[in-house]
C-alpha positions in Angstrom: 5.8 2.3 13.6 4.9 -1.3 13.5 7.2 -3.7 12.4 6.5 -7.5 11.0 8.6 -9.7 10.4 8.2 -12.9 8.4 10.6 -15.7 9.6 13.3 -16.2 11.2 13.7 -13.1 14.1 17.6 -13.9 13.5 17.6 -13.4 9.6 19.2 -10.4 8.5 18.3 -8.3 5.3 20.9 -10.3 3.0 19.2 -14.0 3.7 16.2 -15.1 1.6 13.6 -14.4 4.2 11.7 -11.5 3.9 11.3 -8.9 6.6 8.4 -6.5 6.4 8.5 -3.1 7.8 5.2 -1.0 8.1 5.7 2.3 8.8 2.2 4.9 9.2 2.9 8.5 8.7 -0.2 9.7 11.3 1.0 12.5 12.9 2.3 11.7 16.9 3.5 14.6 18.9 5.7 14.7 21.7 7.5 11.5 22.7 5.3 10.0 20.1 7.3 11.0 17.0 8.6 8.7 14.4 9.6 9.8 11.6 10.6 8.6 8.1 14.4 9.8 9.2 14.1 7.5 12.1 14.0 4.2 9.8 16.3 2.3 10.1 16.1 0.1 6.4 19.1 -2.2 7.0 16.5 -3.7 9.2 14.2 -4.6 6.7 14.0 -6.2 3.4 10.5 -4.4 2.4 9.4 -1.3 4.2 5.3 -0.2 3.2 4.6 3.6 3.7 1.1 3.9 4.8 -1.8 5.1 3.8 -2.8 6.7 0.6 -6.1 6.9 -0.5 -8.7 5.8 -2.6 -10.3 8.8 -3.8 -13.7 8.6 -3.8 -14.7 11.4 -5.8 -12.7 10.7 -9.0 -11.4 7.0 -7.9 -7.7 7.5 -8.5 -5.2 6.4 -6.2 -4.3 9.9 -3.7 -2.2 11.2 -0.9 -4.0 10.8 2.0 -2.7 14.0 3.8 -1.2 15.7 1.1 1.3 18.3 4.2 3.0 14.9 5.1 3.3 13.0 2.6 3.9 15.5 -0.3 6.4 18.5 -1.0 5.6 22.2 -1.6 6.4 21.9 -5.0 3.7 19.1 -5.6 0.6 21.2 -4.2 -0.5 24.9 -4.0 1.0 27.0 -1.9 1.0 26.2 1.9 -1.1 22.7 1.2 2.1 20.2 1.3 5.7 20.7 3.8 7.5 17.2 4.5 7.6 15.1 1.4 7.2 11.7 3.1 7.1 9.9 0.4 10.2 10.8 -1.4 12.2 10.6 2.0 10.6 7.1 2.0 11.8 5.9 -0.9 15.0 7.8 -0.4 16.5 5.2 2.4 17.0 2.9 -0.3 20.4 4.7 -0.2 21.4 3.4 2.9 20.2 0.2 2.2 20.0 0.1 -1.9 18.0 -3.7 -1.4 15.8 -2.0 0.3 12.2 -2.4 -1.4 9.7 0.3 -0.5 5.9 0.0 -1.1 2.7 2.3 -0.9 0.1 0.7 0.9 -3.2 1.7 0.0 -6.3 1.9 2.4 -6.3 0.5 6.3 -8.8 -0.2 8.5 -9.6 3.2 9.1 -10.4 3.7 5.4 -13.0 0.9 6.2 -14.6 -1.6 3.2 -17.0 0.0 1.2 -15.3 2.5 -1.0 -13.3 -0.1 -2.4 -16.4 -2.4 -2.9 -17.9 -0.1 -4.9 -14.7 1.1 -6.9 -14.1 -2.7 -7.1 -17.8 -3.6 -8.4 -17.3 -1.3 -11.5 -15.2 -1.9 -14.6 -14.8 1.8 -15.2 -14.1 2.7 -11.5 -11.4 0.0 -11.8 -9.7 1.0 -14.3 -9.4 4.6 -13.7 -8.0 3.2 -9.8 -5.4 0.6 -11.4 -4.8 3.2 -14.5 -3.7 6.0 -11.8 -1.6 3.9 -9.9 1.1 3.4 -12.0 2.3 6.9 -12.8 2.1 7.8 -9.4 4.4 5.5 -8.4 6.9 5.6 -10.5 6.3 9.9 -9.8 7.5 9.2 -6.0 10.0 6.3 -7.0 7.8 3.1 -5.1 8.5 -0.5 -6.3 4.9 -1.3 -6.0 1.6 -1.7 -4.0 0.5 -2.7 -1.1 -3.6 -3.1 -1.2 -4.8 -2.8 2.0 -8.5 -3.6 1.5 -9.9 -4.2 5.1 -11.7 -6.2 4.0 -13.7 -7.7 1.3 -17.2 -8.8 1.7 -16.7 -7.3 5.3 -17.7 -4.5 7.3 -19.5 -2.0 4.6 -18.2 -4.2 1.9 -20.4 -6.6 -0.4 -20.6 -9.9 1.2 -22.2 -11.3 -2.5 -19.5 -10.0 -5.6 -16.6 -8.7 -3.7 -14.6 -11.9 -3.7 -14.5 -12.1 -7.7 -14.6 -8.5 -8.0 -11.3 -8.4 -5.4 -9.5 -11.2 -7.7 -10.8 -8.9 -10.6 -9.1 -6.2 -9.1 -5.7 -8.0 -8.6 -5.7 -9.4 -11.6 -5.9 -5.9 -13.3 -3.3 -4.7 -11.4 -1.0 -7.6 -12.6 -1.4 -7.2 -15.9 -0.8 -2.7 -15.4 2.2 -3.3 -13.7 4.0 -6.1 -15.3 5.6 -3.7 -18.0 7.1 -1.5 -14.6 8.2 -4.6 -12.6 6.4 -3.3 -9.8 5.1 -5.6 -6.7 1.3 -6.1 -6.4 1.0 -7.0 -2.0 -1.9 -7.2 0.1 -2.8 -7.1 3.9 -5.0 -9.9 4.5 -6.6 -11.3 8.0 -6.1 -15.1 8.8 -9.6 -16.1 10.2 -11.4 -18.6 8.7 -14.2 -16.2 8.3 -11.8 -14.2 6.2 -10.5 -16.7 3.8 -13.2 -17.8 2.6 -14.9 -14.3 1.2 -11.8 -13.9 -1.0 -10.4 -16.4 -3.9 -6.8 -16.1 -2.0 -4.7 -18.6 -4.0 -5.8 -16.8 -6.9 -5.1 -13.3 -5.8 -1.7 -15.0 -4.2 -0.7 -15.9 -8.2 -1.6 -12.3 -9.1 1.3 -10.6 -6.4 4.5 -11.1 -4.5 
């Protein structure tokens, strides 16, 4: 589990600062394991489950390993066990401020899959349309996008910026009616910044 925090290392959960939890559901055996049980939410004020997936072949938002993250009754027989996310969202009751998102993506999901979802209108909307029943079907309070990264590494260095602020603002205007959160991971190099519109996209999300 990685943990972030933003601010003060003193604040607790009740103060305005928020504190950021990550936690990613790759499997680690042995002395390794962490699992969703292991949480501890009174430490956080947001906690983001990661990853799903972008699927490439119908570009809806997916599990990324369905035997984690789903249960039994969500698949066919013997294809889901641990229901991740629902025990996820579940430690909101012992801590019922607790805000958990679904981050989307990762570096290992690399660029260019969401570049190319991202460059078309339809391929867009069939991603953002997606999103929202599948969240409110495991009980998240929004999105994390985890886009790594625009115009970089597979990406398109020329139209991702506009279509990444394209994207947000899509999402924006889907999930306003849910009050869910629209986040995003984003690097802080200069060489970064300046291939994505990122005051924009910050008016678009939390």
């Amino acid at each position: 589990m990685l943990l972030f925090l933003m601010g003060n290392l003193q604040a607790s959960v009740s103060s305005s600062w928020n504190i950021q939890c990550l936690y990613i559901s790759f499997f680690r055996p042995g002395y390794g394991t962490y699992d969703v049980d292991d949480i501890d939410p009174t430490l956080c004020t947001h906690g983001f489950y990661g990853f799903a997936d972008l699927n490439n072949g119908t570009w809806e938002l997916d599990s990324f390993d369905p035997w984690f993250d789903l249960a039994p009754e969500d698949c066919e027989p013997y294809q889901c066990n641990y229901n991740g996310f629902r025990r996820f969202v579940a430690l909101k009751d012992k801590n019922p401020d607790f805000v958990a998102i679904l981050s989307v993506g990762g570096w290992n999901a690399g660029s260019r899959e969401y570049s190319d979802m991202a460059a078309d209108p339809a391929k867009r909307r069939i991603f953002v349309d997606s999103t929202v029943p599948f969240l409110l079907k495991y009980g998240f309070d929004g999105l994390d996008l985890d886009w790594e990264y625009p115009a970089f590494r597979e990406g398109n260095g020329t139209i991702d910026k506009e279509d990444f602020t394209a994207l947000a603002q899509e999402f924006k205007d889907a999930f306003a009616p849910y009050g869910l959160l629209l986040t995003s991971a984003f690097a802080a190099g200069t060489c970064h910044t300046m291939k994505r519109n990122t005051p924009t996209y910050m008016s678009y999300s939390l």
